[in-house]
N, C-alpha and C positions, 0 to 999 in steps of 0.2 A: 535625528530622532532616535532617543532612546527606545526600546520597546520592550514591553513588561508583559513576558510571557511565563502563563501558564499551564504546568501541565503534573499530574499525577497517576498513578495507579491506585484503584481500591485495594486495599488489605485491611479491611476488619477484622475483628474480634469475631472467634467462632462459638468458643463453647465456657470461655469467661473471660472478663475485662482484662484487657490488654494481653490476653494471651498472643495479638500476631506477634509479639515482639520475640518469644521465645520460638513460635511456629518457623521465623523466618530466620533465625539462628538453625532450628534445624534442616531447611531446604537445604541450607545453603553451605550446612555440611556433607548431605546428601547429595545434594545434584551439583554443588561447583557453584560456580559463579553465575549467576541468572543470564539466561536470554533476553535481547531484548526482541520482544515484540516488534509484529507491523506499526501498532499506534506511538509505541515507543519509538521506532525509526523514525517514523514521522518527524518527532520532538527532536531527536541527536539530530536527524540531516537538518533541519531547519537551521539547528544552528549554527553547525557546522557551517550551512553554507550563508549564514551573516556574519561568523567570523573570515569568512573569503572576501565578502563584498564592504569588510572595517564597519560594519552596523553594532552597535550598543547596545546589551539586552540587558535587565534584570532576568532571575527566573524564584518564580514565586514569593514574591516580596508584595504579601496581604498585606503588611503595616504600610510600605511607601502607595499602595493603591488605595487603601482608607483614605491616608491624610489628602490623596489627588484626587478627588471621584471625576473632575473631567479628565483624565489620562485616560485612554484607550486601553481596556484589559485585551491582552492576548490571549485566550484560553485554547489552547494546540488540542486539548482536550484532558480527559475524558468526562464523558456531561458529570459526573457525580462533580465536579469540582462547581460545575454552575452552582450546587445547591451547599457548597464550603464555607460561604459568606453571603451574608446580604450584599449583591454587588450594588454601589449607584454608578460606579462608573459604564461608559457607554462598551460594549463586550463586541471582539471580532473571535468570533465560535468556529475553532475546527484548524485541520479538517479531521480530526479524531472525533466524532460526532455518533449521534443515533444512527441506529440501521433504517430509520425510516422517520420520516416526521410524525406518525401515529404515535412513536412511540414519546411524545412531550408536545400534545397538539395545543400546548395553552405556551408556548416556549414566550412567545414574544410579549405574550402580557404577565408572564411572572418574572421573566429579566430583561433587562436590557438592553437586548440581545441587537446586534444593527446591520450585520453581516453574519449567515454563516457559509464555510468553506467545504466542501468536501472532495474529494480525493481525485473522480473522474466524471467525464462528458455523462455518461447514464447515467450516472448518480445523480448528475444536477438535473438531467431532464425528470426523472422521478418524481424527485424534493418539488420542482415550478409550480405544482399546480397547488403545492401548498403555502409553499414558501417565496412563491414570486421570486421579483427582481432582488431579494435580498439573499439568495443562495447561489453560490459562485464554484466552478469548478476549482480549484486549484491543486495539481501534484509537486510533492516535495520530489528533491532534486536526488540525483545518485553521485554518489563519490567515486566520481570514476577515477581516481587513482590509487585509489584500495582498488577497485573492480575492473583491470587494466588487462587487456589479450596475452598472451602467454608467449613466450619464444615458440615460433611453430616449429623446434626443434625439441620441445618440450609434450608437444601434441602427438595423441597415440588415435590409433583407429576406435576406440569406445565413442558413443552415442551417450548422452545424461540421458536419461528419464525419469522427469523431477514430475512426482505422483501425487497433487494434491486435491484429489477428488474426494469430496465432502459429505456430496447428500444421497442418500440411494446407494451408501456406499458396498452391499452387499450384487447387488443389483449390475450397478457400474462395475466394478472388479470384474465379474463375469461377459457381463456383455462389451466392456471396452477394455481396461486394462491388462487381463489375460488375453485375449486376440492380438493385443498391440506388441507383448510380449513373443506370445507364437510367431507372428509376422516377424520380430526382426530377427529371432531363431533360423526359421527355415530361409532369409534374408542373409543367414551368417553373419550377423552385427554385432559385435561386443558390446554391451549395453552395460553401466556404469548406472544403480537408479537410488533414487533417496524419497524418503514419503517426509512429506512434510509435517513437520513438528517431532520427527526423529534423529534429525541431524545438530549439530552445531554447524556455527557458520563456517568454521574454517573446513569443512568438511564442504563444502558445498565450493569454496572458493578453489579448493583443490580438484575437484572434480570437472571445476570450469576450466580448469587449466589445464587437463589434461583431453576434455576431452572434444573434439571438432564441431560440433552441435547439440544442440537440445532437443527433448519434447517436450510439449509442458500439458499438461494435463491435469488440467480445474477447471468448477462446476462456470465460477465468474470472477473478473477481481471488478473491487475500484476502484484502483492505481495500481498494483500487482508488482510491488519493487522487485520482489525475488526473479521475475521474468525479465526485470530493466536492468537488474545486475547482470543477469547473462549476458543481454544486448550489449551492456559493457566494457564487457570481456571479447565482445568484438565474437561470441557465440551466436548463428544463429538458431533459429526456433520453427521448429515442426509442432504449431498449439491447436490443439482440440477446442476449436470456438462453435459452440453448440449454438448461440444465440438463445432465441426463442425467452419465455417470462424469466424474471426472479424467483432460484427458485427454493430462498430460504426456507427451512420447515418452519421458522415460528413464527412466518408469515404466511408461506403461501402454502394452499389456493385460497383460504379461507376470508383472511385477512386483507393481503393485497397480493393485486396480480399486474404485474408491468413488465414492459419488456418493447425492444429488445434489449439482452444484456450483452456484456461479451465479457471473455476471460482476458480479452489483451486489449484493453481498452486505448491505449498508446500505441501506435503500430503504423508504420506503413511500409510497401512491396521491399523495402531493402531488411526491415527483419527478417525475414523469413515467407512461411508459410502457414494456412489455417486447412483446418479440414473438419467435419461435422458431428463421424461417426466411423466406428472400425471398418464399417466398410467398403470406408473412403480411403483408410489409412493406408493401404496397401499401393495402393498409385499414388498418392499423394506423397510418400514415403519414397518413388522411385524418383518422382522429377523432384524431390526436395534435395536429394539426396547428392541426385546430380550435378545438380546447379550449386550445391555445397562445393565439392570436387570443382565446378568452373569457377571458383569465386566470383560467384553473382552476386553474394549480398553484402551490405556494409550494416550489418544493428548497431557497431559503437558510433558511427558517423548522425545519426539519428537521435541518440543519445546526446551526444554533444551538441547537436544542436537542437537539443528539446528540452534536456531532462536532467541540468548541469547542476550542482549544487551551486554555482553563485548566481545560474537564468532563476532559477524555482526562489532561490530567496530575495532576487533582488521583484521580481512580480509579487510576492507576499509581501516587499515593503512599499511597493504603491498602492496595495491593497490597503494597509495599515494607513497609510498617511491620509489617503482618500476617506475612509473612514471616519477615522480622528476628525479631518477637514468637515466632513459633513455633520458630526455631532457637533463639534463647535460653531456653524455656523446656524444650526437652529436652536442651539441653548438647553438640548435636552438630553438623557441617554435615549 
């Protein structure tokens, strides 16, 4: 099975026709060569890991989808691409998708739509009550040989503390990120920290390598690659999992209110450890710390066998075939 996936980035026009073209000449002599994004990952690991498992893709080829409308569109995302073309072919959506189903509550009677994917287990319990049985978790896989344990002759005594705390961010800083700081101070920890959306990658990779554990500190993820790339690297993880609602601003309270979430939605006892709030962080900090020192925990073993770039793509190609199978067998999108 060939599969004919899609996926894009918005870049319009801002302040005259076709001006992103010149905009994006000048990013890009400014900032270097672009990051990709979470959603972006998405899309390179997917295929990365169908090029592992010898799978066949097209990638954005609207004429070969016109002249097939029963082929299966793959749309990795992002929704503006749903509304690119009048789709008739039958669409497997995601998992780069809406923050919420409110946000496109007419999705399945304006496309075609027959599956959609999204990234983690709460996510999909959220989406069910809107989206029924046709909303399915599924996480893209990590390239664990880019994101591979380091010579532990290479490994120094620094801690990461990778900071990507979102909402309240005023708030948070004060009542958790600075106490977590004092604590590894008066702890004498050498501490190594990066905020998120200020680093390049290789900057992170290096950091992995050098340094024995993490903490990872965010509000929520929905797959959280940045935290499975550590796991990876065979780092474990000291993660601040607050639980408790979703707590996007440009939803909640007003809008929707669900829960519980968590920041490490992939997880079990050989990554690491969780803890609530800074005033857990201090003991929690001791036995994590220890059981670091005993090598207690295994996160690349977990990784491997979870979160593989050819396990994640070869489950998204029986998600596609199942699909396919099922529009074909009723004769409809």
């Amino acid at each position: 099975m060939t599969l004919d996936l899609f996926y894009a980035e918005p870049d319009p026009d801002r302040w005259l026709p076709f001006d992103r073209y010149p905009r994006r000449l000048v990013r890009r002599a400014l900032r270097g060569k672009p990051r990709p994004g979470g959603q972006t990952r998405v899309f390179l690991n997917l295929m990365a890991g169908l090029d592992e498992i010898g799978v066949s893709y097209r990638v954005n080829d609207y004429r070969h989808a016109r002249r097939h409308p029963d082929r299966l569109a793959c749309i990795v995302g992002k929704p503006f691409v749903l509304d690119r073309v009048e789709w008739r072919n039958p669409i497997l959506f995601g998992a780069s998708v809406f923050s919420h189903p409110i946000d496109d509550p007419d999705l399945f009677a304006r496309r075609p739509v027959r599956k959609v994917l999204v990234p983690g287990p709460w996510m999909e319990a959220m989406c069910k009550p809107y989206w029924g049985d046709r909303v399915q978790a599924w996480p893209v896989g990590i390239d664990t040989a880019l994101w591979h344990p380091a010579d532990p002759a290479e490994k120094s005594d620094p801690v990461l503390l990778y900071d990507k705390v979102l909402w309240d961010r005023p708030r948070r800083e004060a009542s958790l990120v600075q106490p977590i700081r004092d604590a590894l101070a008066d702890a004498g920890q050498p501490v190594v920290e990066l905020r998120y959306g200020n680093y390049v990658e290789d900057d992170y990779l290096d950091a992995l390598r050098r340094c024995r554990a993490m903490i990872f500190l965010c509000d929520h993820e929905t797959q959280g690659i940045a935290y499975q790339q550590a796991l990876s690297c065979d780092v474990p993880i000291l993660a601040w999992d607050l639980g408790g609602p979703w707590r996007d601003p440009s939803y909640y309270p007003d809008r929707v209110m669900y829960g519980p979430v968590s920041s490490v939605p992939y997880w079990d006892d050989r990554c690491g450890l969780r803890f609530t709030d800074a005033g857990q962080f201090r003991q929690a900090w001791r036995g994590f710390i220890e059981q670091v020192r005993a090598g207690h925990f295994e996160p690349r073993q977990y990784i491997l066998e979870n979160l593989t770039l050819a396990g994640c793509a070869s489950r998204y190609l029986e998600i596609a075939r199942q699909v396919q199978a099922d529009a074909a067998s009723d004769g409809a999108p």
